[in-house]
N, C-alpha and C positions, 0 to 999 in steps of 0.2 A: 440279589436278595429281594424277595419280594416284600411286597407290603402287609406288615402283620397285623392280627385279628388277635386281639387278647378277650382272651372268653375267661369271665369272673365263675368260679365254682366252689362249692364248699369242699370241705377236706376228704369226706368220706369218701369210699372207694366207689360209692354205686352215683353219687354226685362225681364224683373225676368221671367214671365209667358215661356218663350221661351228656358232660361234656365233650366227651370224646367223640362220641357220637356226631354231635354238631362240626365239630371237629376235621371231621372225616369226610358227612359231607361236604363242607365247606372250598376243602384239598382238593377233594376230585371233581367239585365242578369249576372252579378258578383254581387253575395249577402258580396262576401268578400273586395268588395269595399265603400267607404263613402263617395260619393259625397257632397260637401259642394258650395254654390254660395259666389261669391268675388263682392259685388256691386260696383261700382261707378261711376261717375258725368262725363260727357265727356264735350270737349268743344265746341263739337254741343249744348249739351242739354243747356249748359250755355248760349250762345250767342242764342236769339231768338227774337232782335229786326231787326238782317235783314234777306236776304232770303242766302240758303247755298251757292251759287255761288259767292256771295258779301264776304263770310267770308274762304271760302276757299275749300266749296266742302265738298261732302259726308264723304271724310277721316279722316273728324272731331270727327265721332263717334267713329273712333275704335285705336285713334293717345293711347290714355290713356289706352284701354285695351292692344294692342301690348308692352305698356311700360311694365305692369302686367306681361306678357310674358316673358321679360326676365329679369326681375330681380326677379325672381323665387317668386311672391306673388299667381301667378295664374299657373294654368297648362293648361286650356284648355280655348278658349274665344266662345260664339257662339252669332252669328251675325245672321241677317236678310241680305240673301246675295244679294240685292240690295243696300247695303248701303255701301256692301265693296269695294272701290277704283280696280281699274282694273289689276294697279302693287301690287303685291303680297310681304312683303320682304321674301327675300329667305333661310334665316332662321327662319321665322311663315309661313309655307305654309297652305296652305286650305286640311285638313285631308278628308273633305268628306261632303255630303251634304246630307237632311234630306230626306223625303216622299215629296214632294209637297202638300203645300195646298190649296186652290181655289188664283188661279193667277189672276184674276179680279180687275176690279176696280170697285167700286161700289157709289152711290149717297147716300149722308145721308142729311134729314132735318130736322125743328126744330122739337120738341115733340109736338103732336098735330096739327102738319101743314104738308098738303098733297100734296101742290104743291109749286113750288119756287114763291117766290116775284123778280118780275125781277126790284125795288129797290135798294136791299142788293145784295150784289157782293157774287159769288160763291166761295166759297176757296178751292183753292189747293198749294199743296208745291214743285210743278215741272215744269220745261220748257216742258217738255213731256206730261203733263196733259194739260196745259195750251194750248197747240198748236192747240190739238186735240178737247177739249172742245171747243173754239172759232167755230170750224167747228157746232160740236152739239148744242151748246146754242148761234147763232150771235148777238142774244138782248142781253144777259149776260154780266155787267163785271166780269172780272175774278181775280181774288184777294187773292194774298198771306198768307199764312195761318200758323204756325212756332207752334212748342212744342209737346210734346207727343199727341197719341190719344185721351184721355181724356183730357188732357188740351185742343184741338180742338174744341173738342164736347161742352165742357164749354163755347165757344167761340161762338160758334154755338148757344145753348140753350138760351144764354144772347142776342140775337138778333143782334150779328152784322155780323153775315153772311145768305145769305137765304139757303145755304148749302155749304154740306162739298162732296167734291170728296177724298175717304180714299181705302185703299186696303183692300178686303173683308178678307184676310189671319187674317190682323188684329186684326179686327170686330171679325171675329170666332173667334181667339185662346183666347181673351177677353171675351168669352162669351157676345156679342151684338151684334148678328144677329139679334135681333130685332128692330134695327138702321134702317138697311139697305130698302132705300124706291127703292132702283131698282141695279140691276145689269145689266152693261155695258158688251156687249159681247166682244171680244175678234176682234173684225172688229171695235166696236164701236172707241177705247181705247183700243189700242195694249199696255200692261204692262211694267212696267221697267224689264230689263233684270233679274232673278235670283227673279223677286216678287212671294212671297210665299214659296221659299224655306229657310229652315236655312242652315248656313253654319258654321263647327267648325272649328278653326285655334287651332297650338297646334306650340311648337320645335324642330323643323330638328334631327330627329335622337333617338326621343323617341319613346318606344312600346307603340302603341296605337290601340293595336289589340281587346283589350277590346269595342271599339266604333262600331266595324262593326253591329251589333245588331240594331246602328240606320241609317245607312247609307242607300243610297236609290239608286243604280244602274242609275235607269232612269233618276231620278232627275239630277244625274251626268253627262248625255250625254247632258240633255237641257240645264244646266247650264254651259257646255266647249262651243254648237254651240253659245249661246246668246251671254257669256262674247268674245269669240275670236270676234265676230263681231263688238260690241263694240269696241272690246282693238284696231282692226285693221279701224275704222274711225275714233281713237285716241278720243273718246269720255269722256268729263268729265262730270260733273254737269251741268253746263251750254249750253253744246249742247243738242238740243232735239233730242233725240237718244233712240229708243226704241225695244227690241226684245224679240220674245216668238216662244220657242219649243216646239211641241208636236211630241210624237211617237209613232207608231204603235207597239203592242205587237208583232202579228203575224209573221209581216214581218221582223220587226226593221226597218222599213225606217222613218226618221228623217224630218220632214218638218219645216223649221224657216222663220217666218217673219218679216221682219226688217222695220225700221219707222228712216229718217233720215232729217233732216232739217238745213242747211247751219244758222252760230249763226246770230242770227238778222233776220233770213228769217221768214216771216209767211205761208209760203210753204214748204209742206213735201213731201217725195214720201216715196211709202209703197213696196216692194216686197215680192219676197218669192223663196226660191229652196227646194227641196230636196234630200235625197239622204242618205247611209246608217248610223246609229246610230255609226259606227265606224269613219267614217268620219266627227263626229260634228265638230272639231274646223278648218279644211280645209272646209265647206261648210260655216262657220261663216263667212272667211276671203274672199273665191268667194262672197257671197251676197255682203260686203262691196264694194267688189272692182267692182261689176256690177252696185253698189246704185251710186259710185261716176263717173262712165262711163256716166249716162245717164245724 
């Protein structure tokens, strides 16, 4: 028997599905290791009669696995790093972050219906989608939407929404891409910060050299410019606040663009800088500080 690896995850199938992932790497590059998944219940997934900003914010999801953390039931937790809160505690740091997967947001409608009934209110789960949506659909209401992806879709297919705004990362790693009735470009619907990427949290001071196998370099730079940009317009749940990095192989030059909206405003401004892939989290904290200049 080898030595196990207990990875903390929430219940939902596309959090197992996310785990597993790590999971897998993990087997095939140490065959003398035994990854094992630690489910359970957070109390985000619990509370889903209001919206997360009302109950306390994103940190909901991951208050239960950090607990996991340290009282030695779990070793390792991996997150959907948009979900994770911007302070980090300083003993679970963030070990490293995954491959990026399609960072998009994307339109799903019901099964068998091809265009929206502008009726039924559109659902999404964010001040950030909601902002921005309003712009693309102004006939639309736009309408809160709470629980795992397939609990959504459920929601959707029963007619009480004419669709779902969901992250395509999702969709894929669920296998149902064939949900998706369009994808939003990246000008359409600029992404929440870190959407698409995983992210593993692990204990200050353990070898965890065994993970690099899944770790993704790049991912790593876009994920320090988005989140410093964030961390530095003090950004929670309820501000609509949004950022995405891409970078250039060649060069390494590092281009982010940020989407920030004062709370209560229905008014956003969008920019952009660039500049080297070594400088992400100083080019994060410039954008901020140029978004709240103007």
């Amino acid at each position: 028997m080898g030595r196990k690896i207990r990875i903390g995850t929430r219940e939902s199938r596309l959090a197992v599905i996310q785990a597993e992932l790590l999971a897998d790497a993990i087997w095939r590059s140490h065959k003398e290791l035994e990854p094992e998944l630690v489910t359970m219940k957070t109390t985000g997934d619990r509370i889903l009669d209001r919206t997360l900003d009302q109950i306390g914010g994103k940190g909901l999801f991951v208050k239960e696995l950090d607990r996991a953390l340290r009282e030695n039931r779990s070793d390792l937790s991996v997150h959907s790093l948009k979900d994770v809160p911007m302070e980090v505690p300083k003993d679970l740091p963030l070990l490293g972050f995954s491959r990026r997967e399609d960072a998009r947001d994307v339109l799903v409608l019901p099964k068998e219906v091809d265009t929206l009934d502008p009726l039924l209110p559109l659902g999404c789960s964010s001040a950030r989608r909601t902002l921005q949506l309003k712009k693309l659909f102004p006939q639309m209401t736009i309408k809160s939407v709470r629980g795992n992806v397939l609990t959504r879709l459920e929601k959707l297919d029963r007619g009480e929404y004419s669709g779902l705004v969901l992250a395509a990362a999702g969709l894929k790693r669920l296998r149902l891409e064939e949900r998706i009735s369009r994808y939003f470009s990246i000008e359409e619907i600029l992404p929440a910060a870190g959407q698409g990427i995983l992210a593993v949290q692990g204990r200050l001071g353990e070898d965890n050299s065994y993970l690099q196998g899944f770790f993704d370099e790049d991912s790593a730079w876009c994920a320090k410019a988005e989140r410093s940009f964030v961390t530095a317009l003090e950004g929670g749940c309820s501000s609509p606040i949004a950022a995405y990095a891409s970078l250039e192989q060649e060069t390494g030059k590092l281009t982010l663009t940020g989407l920030y909206a004062k709370e209560g405003s229905r008014d956003y401004k969008k920019m952009q800088i660039c500049g080297a892939k070594e400088d992400a989290e100083v080019l994060g904290r410039r954008l901020a500080h140029n978004m709240r200049e103007i």
